[in-house]
N, C-alpha and C positions, 0 to 999 in steps of 0.2 A: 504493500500500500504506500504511497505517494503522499508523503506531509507536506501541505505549503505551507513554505514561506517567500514572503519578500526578499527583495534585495535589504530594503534597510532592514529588517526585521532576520537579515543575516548576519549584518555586516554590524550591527548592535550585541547579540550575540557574541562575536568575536572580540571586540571592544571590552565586551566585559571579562571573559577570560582573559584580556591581557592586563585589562585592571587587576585582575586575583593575581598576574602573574607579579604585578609592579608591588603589590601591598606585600604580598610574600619577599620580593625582592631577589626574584629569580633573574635568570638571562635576560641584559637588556636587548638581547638579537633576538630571542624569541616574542616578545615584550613586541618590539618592533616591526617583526615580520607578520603579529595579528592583525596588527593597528593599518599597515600597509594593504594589507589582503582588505579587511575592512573596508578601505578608503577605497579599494578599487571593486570591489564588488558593488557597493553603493552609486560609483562612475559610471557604469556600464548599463549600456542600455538595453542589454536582450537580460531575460529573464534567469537569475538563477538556477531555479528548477527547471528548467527546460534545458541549460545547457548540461544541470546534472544528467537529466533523461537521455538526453543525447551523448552521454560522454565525452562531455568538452569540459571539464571544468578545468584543464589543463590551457586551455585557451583565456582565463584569466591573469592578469599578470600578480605574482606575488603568492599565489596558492600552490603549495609545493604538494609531494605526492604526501606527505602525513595529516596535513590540512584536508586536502582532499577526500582521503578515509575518513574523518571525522565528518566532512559534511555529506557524505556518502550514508553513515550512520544515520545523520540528523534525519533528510529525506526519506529514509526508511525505514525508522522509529517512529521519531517524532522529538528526539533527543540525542544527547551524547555520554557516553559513560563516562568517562574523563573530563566531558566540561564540569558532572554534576559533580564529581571529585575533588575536581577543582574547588570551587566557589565553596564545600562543606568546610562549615564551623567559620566560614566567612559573616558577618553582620546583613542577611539581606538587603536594607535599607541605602548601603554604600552603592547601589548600582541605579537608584534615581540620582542620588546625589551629582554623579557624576554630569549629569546633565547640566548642573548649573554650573555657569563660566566661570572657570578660577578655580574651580574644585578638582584637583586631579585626584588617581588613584589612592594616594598616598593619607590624604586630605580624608578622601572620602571616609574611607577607612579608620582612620584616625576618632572624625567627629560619629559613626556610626556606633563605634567600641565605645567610644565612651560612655556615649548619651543613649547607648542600646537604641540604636534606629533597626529591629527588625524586620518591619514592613515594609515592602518598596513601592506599594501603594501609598503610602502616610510620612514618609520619610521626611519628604522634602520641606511639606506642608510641618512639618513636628520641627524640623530646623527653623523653620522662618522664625515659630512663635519661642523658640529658643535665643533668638538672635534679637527678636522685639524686648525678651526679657530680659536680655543683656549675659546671660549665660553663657554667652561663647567668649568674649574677649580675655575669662578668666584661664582659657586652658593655656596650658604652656605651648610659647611658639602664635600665638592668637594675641589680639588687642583691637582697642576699638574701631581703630580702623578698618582691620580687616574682616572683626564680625559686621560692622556698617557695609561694606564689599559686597558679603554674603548676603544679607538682607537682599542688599541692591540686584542683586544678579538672580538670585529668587525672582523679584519684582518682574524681572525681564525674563524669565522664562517662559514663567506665569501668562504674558503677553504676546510671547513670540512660540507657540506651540506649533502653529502650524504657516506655511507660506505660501504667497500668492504670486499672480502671473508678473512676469515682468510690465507688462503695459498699465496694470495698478498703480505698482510701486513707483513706475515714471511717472503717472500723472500726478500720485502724492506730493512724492515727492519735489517735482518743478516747483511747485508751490511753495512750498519750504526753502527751498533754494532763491525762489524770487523773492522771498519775504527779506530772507539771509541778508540780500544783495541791493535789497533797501538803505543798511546801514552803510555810512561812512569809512565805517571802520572796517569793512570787509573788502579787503584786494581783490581774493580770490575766492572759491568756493567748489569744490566736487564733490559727486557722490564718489561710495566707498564699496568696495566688496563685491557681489554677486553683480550688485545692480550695475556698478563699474564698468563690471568684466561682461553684460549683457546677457546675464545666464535668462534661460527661460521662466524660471522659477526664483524666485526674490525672498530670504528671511528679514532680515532687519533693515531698515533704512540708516545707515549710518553717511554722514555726510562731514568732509574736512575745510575748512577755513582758514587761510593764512590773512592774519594780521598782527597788526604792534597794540593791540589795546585789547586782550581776551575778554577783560572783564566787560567792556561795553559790550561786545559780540553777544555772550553770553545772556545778559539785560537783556537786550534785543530781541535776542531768539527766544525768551520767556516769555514775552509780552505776543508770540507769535498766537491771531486769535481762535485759531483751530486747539489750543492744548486743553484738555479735559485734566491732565494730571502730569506736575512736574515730580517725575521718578527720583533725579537729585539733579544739583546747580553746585558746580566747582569752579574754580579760578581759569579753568580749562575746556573743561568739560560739561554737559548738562545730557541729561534724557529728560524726555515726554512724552506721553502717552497722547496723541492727538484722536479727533473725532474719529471715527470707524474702530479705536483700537489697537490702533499702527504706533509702534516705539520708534521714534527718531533720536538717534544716537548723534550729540556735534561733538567735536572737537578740535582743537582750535592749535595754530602755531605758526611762529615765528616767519614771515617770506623768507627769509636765507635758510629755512630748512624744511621748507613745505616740499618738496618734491620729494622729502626723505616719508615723511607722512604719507604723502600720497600713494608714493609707490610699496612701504608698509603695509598700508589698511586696505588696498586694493586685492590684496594677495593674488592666486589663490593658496592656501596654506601649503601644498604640493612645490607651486610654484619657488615660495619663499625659504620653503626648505631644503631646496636642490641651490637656489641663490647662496643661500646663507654658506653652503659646504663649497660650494664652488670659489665664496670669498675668504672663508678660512685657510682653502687652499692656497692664496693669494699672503697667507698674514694678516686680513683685514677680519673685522663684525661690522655686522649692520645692524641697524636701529634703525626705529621710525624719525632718531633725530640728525641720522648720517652717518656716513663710514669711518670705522675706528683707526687708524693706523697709527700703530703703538699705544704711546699716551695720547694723542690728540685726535679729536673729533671731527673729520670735514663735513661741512656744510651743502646742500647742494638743493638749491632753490627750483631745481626742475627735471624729472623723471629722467627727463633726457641725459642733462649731466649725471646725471647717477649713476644707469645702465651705462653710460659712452667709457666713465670712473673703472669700471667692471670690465673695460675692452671688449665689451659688446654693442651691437647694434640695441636701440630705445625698441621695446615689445610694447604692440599697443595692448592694453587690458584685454580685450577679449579672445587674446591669446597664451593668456597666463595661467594655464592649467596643467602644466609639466608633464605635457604632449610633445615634447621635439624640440618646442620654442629657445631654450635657452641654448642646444647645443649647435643650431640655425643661426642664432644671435650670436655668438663666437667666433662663426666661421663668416660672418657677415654675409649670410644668405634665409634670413627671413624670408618670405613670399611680400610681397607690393598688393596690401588688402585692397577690396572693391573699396570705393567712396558713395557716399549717397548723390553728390553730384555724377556720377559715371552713369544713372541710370538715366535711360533715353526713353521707357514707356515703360507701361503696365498692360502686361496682357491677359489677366484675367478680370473682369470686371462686369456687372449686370445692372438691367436698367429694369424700367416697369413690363417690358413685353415679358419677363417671368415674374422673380421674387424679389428686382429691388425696387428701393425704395426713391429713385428719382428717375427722370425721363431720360430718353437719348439727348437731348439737346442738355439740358443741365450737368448730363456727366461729362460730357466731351466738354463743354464751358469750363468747367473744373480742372480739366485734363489741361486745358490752354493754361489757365493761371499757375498750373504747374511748369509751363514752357515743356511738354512734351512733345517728341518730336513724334512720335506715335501713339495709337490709343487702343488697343484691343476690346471691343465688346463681346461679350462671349456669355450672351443670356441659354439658360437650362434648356436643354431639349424638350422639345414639348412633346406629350406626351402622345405613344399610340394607341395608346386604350379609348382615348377623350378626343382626338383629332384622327382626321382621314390624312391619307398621304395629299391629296389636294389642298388640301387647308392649310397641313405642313408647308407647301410648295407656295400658297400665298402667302404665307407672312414673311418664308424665306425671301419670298420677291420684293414683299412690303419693304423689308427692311433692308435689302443691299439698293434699295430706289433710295431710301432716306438715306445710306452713307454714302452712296455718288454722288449726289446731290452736295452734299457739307461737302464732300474731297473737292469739287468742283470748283466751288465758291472759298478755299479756304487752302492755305499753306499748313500750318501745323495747327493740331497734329494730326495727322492722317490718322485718318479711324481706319483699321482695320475688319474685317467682320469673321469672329470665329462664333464657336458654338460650345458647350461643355455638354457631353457626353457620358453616358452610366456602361459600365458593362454589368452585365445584371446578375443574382446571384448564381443561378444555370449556366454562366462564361457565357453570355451573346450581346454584343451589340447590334441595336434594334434598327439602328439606321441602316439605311444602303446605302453602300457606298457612292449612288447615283446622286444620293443625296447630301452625303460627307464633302462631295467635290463642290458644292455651291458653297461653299464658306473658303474663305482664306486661311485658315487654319481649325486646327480641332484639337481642343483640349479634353482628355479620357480623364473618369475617375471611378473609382470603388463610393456608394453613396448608401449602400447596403447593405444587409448580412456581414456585419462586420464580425459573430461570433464565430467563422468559418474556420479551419483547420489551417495551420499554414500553407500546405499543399493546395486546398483549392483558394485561398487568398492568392498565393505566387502562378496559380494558372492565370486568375482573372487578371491582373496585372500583367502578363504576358503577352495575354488578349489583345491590351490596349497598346504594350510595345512593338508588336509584330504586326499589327494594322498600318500598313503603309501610309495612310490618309490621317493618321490620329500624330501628333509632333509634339504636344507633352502632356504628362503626366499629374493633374494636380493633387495638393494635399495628401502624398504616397502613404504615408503610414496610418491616415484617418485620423489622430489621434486628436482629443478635449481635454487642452489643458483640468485638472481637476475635476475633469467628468469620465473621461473613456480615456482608455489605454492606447494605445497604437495597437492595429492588429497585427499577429505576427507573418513575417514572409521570408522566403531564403534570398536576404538581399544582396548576396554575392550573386545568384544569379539574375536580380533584377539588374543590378548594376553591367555585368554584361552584354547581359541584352539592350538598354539604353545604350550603350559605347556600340554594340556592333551593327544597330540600325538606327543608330544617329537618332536619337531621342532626349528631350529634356523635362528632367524632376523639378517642378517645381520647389521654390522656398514660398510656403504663403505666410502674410504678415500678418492674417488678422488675430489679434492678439489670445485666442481661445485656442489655435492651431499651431503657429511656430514650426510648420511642416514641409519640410523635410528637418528635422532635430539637427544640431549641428553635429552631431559626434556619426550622424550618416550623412553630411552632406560633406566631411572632413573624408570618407571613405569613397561617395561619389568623385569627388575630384582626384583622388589615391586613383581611383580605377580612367578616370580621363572623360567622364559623365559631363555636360554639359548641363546647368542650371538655371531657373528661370524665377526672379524674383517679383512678387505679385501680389496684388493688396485681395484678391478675391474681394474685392469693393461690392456692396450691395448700395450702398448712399454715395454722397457727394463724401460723406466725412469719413468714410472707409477709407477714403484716397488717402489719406495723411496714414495709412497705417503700412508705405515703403520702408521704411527708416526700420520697422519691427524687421523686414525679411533681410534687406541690408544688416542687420546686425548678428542675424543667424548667420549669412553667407559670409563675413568677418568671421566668427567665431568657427565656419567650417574653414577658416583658410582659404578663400575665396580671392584671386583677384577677378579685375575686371573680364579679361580674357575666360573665364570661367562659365561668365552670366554672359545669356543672349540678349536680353534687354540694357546691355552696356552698348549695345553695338550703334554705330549710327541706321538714319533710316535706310538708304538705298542698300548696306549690307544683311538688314532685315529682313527685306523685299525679297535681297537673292536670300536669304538663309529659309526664307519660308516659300519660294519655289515662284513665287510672284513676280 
């Protein structure tokens, strides 16, 4: 029988047996090799139990073959005999603890034994009112400070249990950023961390500041009038809890060592700790306040000097996940990311002749104030059940009359006219090919049955790559942010078949999708896939949601040569057979 689990709900597991292993004070390499397996099994985006099923878990980095017997066990138990080995005569309690920031194993363990935290349902919640009653500053090695810490970092866990999409967190947080940048006393101002580095998924908003006066900064940002609750206010630092629930973390410093901050708190932790060993190998430490050499501190007011410090090429954030990037940067062959200006159109996009929400004229209006040099409309296939093939064939006509007419009268941006197409759960698309040919292009997607096996998901996706008349793919893995999963598919061989008949995967922006996920669109370009970035716009204001798929195709490693909507129009024209 087959137990699931999660990824996180693995790579927690692991986490904790290396805490037993840290509080016993065993092997720091073994200690290390958990925590690593952890971080990478958590990274990955195919599913643990399925790669079990499949006998890949050798395909994970950092899961050696003794790891692997254990979770061999776990999958077909539902347990480990040597984890629960492990953890006996351990304090239960020590393994929520650990959740809270600043609490490591050692900690945990410590405050558990003493204070008998044996539930790890109650733990945390039994620290806090410990730390309200001032009962921790007494033990040895503790003081008020740091039980104030623990309260604080409680507070914020409490808060930040679960995380949201990245296009949340941007809109929160701009706001907070433009309030920031009301003051005087504010130079500078960025976000920090996930949000930074453009992950799809967002935990805390943390945001950094360089100025010469923290303590105004700080003022400032309290009076910000969205805050329901100030967490704490330091000479530096401040949290809040602002309206919806969202914790905004600032913190503040010096311009002549703001780039040292910046490039700190942006991490990714991975990132900073392959940095860190690469500069000891040098003689140097790094800090968020600059590079150490010997006794003295350099300063460096801009990411750039810092990485250039390091004799490497400057890594933009959304490459700092200790995927390649650093050992690229040394040899001063980074890849040349896409830009949001390199993009020349949008080619998925809908109007009211299906399910959007404004007309052909207002969405092409829209597309001009972009300065696009082309415009794809690609309204849903209508349907055959409810239309005859005549009626189909009229509005086809209807509507390539309405875009000759605008191309006629009008330089940019050439509308294009495609179509979005289903292949259905049986593997058929319902159109004829008699009919596929009256569009300028055709955009294929999966819109159903998404609970299908991988095998008939990767046929229907074949369907639509091996249809000569269909040129991309949108939305490939289906997946809702916080709703639905991605369905599973054998994407080694989607990716060949996309390279061997010239076919492109969309990246869609709209911020519930994020699809194609950057860690496949980093594998499409590995394989020589070409990419197509796309607002799938149903309004005028979907348009503004470029900048979401441009940020995936950065984060896959993407330059411009990559994306077909980089291209100008007359190479579009030829690229789409026009």
């Amino acid at each position: 029988m087959l137990h699931k689990f999660t990824n996180k709900q693995v790579a927690n597991i692991l986490r904790e047996i290396s805490a037993c292993y840290e509080a016993k004070e065993e092997n720091p390499f073994k200690i290390r090799a958990y925590n690593n397996a952890a971080d990478a099994i958590e990274k990955i985006d195919s599913d643990i139990g399925d790669l079990w099923a499949e006998n890949r878990l050798e395909d994970v980095p950092g899961v050696g073959e003794s790891l692997r017997e254990h979770l061999n066990e776990l999958f077909r138990t539902g347990k480990v005999k040597h984890f629960e080995e492990t953890k006996k005569n351990l304090p239960q309690g020590m393994f929520e603890l650990l959740k809270i920031s600043g609490i490591g194993a050692k900690t945990a363990f410590k405050l558990s034994s003493f204070f008998h935290l044996d539930n790890k349902d109650t733990a945390a919640a039994q620290l806090k009112k410990l730390a309200e009653k001032g009962k921790i500053k007494g033990l040895p090695g503790f003081g008020e400070e740091s039980e104030h810490k623990i309260l604080q970092n409680i507070e914020k866990l409490t808060h930040n249990e679960t995380r949201f999409p990245l296009h949340t967190a941007k809109e929160i947080s701009s706001k907070v950023l433009a309030f920031l940048k009301e003051s005087p006393y504010v130079f500078r101002a960025n976000y920090l961390g996930s949000l930074r580095r453009e992950s799809a998924m967002v935990g805390d908003i943390d945001i950094a500041v360089a100025t010469e006066n923290s303590k105004e900064v700080i003022n400032h940002f309290a009076q910000y009038p969205k805050i329901i609750k100030i967490i704490s206010k330091g000479n530096i630092k401040a949290s809040a809890v602002i309206t919806g629930g969202f914790q905004v973390d600032i913190m503040t410093q010096n311009p002549a060592s703001y780039g040292s901050l910046l490039q700190h708190f942006t991490g990714s932790k991975l990132h900073n700790i392959h940095l860190r060993k690469l500069a000891l190998d040098k003689g140097l430490s790094l800090s968020e306040y600059g590079i150490k050499k010997g006794s003295q501190t350099l300063k460096f007011s801009s990411e750039e000097d810092f990485y250039h410090f390091l004799d490497m090429q400057y890594i933009p954030p959304e490459l700092r996940e200790d995927l390649g990037e650093i050992e690229l940067a040394v040899k001063n062959k980074l890849p040349k990311l896409i830009e949001l200006s390199n993009i020349k159109g949008d080619l998925q996009t809908h109007t009211t002749m299906s399910d959007g929400e404004n007309s052909f004229a207002e969405m092409v209006s829209k597309a001009k104030e972009l300065k696009y040099e082309y415009f794809g409309i690609t309204d849903h296939q209508w349907s055959t059940a409810t239309h005859t093939t005549e009626v189909i064939n009229r509005l086809i006509k209807a509507r390539r009359l309405e875009i000759e007419q605008y191309n006629s009268s009008h330089t940019i941006p050439r509308v294009l006219f495609g179509i979005e197409i289903n292949v259905s759960a049986d593997n058929r698309v319902v159109y004829s090919d008699n009919l596929l040919r009256k569009f300028d292009y055709v955009i294929g997607a999966i819109h159903s049955s998404f609970g299908q096996t991988k095998e008939q998901i990767t046929k229907r996706l074949l369907t639509l790559i091996e249809n000569p008349l269909i040129k991309i793919i949108a939305h490939p893995t289906g997946r809702l942010l916080l709703e639905r999963e991605g369905y599973e598919a054998d994407w080694d061989i989607i990716f060949q078949a996309c390279k061997k008949h010239n076919k492109v995967l969309e990246i869609n922006g709209q911020p519930s999708r994020l699809d194609l996920p950057d860690s496949f669109v980093r594998e499409a370009v590995k394989s020589g896939v070409l990419l197509s970035t796309n607002t799938d716009a149903h309004s005028i204001n979907d348009l503004g949601f470029m900048p979401n798929a441009v940020s995936v195709a950065r984060r896959g490693w993407c330059g411009k040569e990559d994306v077909i909507n980089a291209l100008s129009l007359g190479k579009m024209l030829k690229f789409l057979g026009r």
